[in-house]
N, CA, C and O of each residue as an XYZ file, in Angstrom:
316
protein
N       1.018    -28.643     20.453
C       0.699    -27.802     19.301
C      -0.432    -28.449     18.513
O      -0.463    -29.637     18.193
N      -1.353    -27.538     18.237
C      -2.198    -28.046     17.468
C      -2.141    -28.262     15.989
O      -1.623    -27.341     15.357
N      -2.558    -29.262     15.333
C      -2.324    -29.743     13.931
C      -3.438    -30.456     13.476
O      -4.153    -31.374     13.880
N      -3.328    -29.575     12.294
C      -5.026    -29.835     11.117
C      -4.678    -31.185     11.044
O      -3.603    -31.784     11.009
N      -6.155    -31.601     11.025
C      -6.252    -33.490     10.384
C      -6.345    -33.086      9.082
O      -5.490    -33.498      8.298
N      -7.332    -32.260      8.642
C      -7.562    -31.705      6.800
C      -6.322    -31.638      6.387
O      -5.280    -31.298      6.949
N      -6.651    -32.130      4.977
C      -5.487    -31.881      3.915
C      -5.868    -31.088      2.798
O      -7.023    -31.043      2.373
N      -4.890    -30.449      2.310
C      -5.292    -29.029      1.223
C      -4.527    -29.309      0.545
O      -3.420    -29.737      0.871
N      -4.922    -29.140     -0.542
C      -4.360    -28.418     -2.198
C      -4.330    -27.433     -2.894
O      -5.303    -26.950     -3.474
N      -3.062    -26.971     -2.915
C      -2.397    -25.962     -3.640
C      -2.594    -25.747     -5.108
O      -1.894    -26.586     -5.674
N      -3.084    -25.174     -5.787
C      -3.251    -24.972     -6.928
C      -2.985    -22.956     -7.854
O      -3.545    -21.956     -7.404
N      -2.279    -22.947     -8.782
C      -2.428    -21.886     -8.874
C      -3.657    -21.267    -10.243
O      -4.006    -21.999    -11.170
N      -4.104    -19.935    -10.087
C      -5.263    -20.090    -11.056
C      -4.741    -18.421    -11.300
O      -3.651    -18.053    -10.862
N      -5.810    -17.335    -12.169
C      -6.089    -16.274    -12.590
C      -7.187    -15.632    -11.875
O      -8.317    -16.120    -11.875
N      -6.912    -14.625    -11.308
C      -7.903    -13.770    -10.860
C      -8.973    -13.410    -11.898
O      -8.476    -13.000    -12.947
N     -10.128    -13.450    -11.881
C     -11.130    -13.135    -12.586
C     -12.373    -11.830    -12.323
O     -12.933    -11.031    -13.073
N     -12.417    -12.050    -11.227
C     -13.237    -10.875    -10.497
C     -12.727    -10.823     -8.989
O     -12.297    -11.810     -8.391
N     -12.845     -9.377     -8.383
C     -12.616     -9.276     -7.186
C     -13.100     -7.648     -6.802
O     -12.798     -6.592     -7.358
N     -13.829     -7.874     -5.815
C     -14.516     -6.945     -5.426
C     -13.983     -6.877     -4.028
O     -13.992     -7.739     -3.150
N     -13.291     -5.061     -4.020
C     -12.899     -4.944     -3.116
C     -13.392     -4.850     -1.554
O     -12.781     -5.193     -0.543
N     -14.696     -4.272     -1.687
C     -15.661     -3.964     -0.640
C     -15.856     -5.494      0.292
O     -15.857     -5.482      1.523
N     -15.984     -6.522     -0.365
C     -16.152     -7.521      0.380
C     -15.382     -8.923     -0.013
O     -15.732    -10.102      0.034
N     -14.044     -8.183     -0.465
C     -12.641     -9.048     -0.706
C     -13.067    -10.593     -0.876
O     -12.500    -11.481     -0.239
N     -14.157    -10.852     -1.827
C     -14.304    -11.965     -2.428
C     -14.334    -11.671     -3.858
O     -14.251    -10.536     -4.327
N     -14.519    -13.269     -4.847
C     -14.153    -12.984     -6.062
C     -14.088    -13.987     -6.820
O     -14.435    -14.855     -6.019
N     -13.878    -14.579     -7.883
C     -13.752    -15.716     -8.281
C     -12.480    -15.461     -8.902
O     -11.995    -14.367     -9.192
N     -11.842    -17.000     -9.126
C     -10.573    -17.122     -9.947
C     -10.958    -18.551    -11.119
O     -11.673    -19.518    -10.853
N     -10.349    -18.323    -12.202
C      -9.978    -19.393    -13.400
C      -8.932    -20.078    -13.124
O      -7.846    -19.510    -13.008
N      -9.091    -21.692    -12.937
C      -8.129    -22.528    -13.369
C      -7.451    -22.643    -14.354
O      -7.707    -21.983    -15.362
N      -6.429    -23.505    -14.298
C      -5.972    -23.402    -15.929
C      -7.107    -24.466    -17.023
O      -7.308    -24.489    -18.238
N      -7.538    -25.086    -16.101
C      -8.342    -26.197    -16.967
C      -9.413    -25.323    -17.768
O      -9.748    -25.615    -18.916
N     -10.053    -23.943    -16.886
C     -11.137    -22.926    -17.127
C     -12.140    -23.312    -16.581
O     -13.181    -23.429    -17.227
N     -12.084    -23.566    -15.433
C     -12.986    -24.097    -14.182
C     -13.056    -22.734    -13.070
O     -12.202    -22.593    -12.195
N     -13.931    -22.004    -13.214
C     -14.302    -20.541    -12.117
C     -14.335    -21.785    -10.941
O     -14.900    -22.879    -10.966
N     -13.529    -21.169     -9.960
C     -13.433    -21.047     -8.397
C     -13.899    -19.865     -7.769
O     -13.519    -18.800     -8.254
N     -14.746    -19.843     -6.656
C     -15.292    -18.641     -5.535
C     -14.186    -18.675     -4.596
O     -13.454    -19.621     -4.308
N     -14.190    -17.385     -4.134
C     -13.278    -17.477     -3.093
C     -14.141    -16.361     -2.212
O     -14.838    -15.515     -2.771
N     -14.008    -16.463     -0.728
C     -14.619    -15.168      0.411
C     -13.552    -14.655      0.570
O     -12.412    -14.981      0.238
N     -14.213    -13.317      1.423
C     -13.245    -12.221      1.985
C     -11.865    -13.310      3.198
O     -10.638    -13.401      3.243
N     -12.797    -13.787      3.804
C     -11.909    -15.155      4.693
C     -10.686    -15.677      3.985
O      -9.645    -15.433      4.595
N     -10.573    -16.216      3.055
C      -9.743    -16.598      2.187
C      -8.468    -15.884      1.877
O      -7.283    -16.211      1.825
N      -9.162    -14.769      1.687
C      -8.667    -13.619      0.885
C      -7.751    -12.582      2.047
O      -6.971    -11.716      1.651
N      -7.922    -12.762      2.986
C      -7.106    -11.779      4.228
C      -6.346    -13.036      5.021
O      -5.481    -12.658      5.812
N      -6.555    -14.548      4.917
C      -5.927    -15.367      5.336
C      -4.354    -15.451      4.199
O      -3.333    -16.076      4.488
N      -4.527    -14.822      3.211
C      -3.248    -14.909      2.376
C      -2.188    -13.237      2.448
O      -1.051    -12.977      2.053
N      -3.196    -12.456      3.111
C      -2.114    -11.298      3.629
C      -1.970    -10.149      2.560
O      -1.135     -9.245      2.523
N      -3.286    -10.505      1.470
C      -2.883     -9.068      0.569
C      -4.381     -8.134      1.060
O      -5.336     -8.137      1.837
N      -3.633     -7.285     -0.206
C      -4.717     -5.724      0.349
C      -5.641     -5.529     -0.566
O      -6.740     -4.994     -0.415
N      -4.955     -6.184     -1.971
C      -5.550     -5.763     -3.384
C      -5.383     -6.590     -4.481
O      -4.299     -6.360     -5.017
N      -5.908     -7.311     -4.937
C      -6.196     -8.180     -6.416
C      -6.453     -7.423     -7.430
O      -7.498     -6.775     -7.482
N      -5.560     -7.393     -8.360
C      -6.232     -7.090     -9.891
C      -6.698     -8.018    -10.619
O      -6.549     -9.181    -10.243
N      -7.300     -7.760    -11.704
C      -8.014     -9.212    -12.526
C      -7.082     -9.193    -13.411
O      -6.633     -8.141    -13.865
N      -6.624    -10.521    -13.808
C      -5.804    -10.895    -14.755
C      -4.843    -11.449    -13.884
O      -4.014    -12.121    -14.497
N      -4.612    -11.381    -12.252
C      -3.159    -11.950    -11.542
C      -3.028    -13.204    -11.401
O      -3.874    -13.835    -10.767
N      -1.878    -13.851    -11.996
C      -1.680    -15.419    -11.611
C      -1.770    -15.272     -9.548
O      -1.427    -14.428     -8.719
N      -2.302    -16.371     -9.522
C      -3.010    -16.257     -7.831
C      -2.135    -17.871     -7.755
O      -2.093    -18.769     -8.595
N      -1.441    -17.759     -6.261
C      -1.567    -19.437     -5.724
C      -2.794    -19.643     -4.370
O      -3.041    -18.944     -3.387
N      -3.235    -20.626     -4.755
C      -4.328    -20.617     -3.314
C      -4.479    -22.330     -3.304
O      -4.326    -23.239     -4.119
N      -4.884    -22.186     -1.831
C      -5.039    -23.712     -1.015
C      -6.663    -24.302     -0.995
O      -7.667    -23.590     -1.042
N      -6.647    -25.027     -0.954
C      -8.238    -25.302     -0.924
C      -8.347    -26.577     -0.330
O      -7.588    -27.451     -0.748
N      -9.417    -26.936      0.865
C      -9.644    -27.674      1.848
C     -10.039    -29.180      0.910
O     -10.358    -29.092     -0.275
N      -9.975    -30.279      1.500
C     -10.667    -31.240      0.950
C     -12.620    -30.997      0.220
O     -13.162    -31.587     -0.714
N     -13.129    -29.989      1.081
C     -14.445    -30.319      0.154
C     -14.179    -29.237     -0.946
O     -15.241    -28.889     -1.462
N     -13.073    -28.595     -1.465
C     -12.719    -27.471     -2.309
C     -12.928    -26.365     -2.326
O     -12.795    -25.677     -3.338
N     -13.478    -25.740     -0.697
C     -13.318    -24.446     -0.845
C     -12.294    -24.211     -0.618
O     -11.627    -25.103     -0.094
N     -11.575    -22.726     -0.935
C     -10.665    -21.760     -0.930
C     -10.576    -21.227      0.383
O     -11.327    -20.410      0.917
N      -9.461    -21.845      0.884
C      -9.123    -21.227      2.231
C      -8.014    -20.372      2.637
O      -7.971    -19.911      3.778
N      -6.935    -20.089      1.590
C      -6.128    -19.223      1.319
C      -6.069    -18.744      0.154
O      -6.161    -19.540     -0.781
N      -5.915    -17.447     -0.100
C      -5.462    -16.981     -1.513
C      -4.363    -15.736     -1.385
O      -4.509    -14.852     -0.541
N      -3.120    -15.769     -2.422
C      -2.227    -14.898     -2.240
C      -1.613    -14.897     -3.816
O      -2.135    -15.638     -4.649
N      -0.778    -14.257     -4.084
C       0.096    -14.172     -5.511
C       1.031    -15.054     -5.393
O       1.549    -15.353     -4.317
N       1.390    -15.654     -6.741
C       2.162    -16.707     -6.828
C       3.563    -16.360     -6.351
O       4.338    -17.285     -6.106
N       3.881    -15.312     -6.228
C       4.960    -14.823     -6.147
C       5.556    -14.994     -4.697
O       6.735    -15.138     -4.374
N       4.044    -14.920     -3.642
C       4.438    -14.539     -1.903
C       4.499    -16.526     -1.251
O       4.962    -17.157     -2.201
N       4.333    -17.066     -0.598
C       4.043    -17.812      0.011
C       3.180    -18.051      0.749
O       3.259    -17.476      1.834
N       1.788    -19.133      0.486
C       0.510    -19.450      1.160
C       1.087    -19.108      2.864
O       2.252    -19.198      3.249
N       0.043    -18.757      3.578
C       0.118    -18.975      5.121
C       0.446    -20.688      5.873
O      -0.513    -21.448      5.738
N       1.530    -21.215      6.522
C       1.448    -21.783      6.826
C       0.136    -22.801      7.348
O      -0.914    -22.158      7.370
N      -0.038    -24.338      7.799
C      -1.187    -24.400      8.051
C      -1.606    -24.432      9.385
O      -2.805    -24.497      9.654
């Protein structure tokens, strides 16, 4: 079985923008640090639709991009 050497961090933030057409978007930390996120990201966490204002949990690779994003509510994609 194959297994990531990368290690990720979980963090949860606020949806800020999200544009559905090309399911990217940025999110707010709690610190108030905007994060980008791609459509990639964004279909790796299994939703259909973001509103702005949603507490979001998402993973992010060692150089800090966003490699999962989903609602705090569901559970990130395994890795």
């Amino acid at each position: 079985m194959y297994k990531r050497s990368v290690t990720s961090t979980e963090v949860q933030a606020t949806a800020r923008v999200f544009d559905p057409a090309s399911r990217s978007g940025t999110v707010l930390l709690d610190d108030g640090t905007e994060v980008a996120f791609d459509g990639a990201a964004f279909d790796a966490g299994g939703l259909r639709l973001l509103r702005v204002g949603q507490r979001v949990r998402m993973r992010r690779d060692d150089a800090g991009r966003v490699v999962a994003l989903t609602l705090v509510t569901l559970p990130l994609p395994p890795l």
